[in-house]
C-alpha positions as CSV (number, residue, x, y, z in Angstrom):
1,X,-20.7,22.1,-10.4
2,X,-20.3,21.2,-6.5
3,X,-17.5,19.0,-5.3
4,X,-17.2,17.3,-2.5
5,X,-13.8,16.4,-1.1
6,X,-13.1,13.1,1.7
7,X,-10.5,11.2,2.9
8,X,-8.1,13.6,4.9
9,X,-6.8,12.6,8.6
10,X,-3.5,12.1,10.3
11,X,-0.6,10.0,9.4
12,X,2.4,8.8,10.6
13,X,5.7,9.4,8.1
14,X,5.7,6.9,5.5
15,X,1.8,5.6,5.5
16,X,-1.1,6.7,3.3
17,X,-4.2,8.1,2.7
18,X,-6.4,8.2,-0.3
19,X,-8.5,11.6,-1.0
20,X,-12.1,11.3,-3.1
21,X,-13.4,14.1,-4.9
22,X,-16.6,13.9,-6.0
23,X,-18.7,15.9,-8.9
24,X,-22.1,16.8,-9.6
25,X,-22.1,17.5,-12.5
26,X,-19.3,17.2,-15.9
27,X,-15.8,18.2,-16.0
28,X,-13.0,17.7,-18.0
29,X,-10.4,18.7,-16.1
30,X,-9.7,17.9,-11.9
31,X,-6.8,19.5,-10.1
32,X,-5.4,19.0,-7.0
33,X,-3.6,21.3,-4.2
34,X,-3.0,21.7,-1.1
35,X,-1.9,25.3,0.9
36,X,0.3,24.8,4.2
37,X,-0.1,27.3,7.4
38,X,1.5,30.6,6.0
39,X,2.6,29.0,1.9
40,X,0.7,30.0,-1.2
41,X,-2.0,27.4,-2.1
42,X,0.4,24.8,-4.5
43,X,-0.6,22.4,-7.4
44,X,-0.3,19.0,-6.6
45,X,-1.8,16.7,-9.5
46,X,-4.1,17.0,-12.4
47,X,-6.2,15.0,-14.2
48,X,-7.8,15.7,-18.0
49,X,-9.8,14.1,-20.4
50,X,-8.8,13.5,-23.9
51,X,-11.2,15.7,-25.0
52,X,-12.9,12.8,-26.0
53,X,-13.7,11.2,-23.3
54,X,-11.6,10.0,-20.3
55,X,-9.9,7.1,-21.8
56,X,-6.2,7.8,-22.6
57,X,-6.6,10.8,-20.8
58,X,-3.9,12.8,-18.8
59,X,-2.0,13.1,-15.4
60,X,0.3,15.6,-14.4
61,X,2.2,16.0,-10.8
62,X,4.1,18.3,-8.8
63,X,7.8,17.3,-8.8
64,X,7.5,17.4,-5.3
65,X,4.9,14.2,-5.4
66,X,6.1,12.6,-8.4
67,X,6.1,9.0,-7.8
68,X,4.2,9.1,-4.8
69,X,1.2,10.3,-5.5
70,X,-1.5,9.5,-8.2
71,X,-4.5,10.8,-9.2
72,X,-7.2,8.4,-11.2
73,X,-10.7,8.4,-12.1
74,X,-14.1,6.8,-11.3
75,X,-16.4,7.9,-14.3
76,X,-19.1,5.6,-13.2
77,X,-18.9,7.8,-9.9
78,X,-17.6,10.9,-11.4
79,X,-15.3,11.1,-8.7
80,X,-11.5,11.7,-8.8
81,X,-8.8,10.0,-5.9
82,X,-5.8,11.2,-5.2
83,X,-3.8,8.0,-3.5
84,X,-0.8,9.6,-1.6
85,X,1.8,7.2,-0.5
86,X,5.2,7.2,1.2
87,X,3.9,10.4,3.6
88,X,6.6,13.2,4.2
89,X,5.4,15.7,7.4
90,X,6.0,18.6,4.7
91,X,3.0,17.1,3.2
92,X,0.8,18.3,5.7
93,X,-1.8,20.9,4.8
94,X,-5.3,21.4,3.4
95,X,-6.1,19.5,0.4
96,X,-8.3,21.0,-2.2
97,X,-10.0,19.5,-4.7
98,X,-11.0,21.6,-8.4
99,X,-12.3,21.6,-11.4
100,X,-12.8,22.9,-14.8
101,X,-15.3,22.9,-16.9
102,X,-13.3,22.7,-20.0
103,X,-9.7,20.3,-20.6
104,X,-7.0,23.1,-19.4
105,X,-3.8,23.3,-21.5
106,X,-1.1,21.7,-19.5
107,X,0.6,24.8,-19.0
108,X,-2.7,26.2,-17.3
109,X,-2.9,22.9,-15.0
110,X,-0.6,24.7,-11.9
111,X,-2.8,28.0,-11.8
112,X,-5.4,27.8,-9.1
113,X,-7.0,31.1,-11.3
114,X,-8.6,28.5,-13.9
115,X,-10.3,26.2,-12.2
116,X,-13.8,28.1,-11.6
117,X,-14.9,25.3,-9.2
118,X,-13.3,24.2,-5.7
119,X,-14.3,21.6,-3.4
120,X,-13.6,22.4,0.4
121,X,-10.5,21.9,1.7
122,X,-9.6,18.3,3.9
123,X,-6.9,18.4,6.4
124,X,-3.6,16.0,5.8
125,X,-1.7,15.9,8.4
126,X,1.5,14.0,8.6
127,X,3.4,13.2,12.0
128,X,7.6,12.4,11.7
């Protein structure tokens, strides 16, 4: 599976940006992180199937994005978005997109060590 991450650039406090991942191939579970200058790379969001398919699937966020941030699904495009709103400078860093194969327990969702497959990483960067 190859991904292919979009969307990154630079922000002023309080706008937006929207991040596409994009898939070649199937995956039941997409993760997003991001890794500052000098930080360990950190889970952002998550998106799974219901093992079933993706309707009624799940989302899951870092407390630090929680109602900011949402991650959704185009499964005509295979793509995932993460839409990132209300902008914070300590959001700044390289965003990552991944995948798994397989739908991840939740408690599996924040450990970059189980998603086998990672996009490139896009720059966010977010000016106060």
């Amino acid at each position: 599976v190859q991904l292919q991450a979009s969307g990154g650039g630079l922000v002023q406090a309080g706008g937006s940006l929207r991040l596409s991942c994009a898939a070649s191939g199937r995956t039941d579970t997409r993760g997003w992180f991001r890794q500052a200058p000098g930080k360990e790379r950190e889970f952002v969001a998550a998106i799974r199937s219901n093992g079933g398919g993706w309707s009624g699937g799940s989302t899951h966020y870092a407390d630090s994005v929680k109602g900011r941030f949402t991650t959704s699904r185009d499964n005509a495009k295979n793509t995932v978005y993460l839409q990132m709103n209300s902008l914070k400078p300590e959001d700044t860093a390289v965003y990552y997109c991944a995948a798994s194969f397989g739908r991840l327990i939740v408690s599996s969702l924040k450990t970059p060590s189980q998603y086998p497959y990672w996009g490139q990483g896009t720059q966010v960067t977010v000016s106060s």
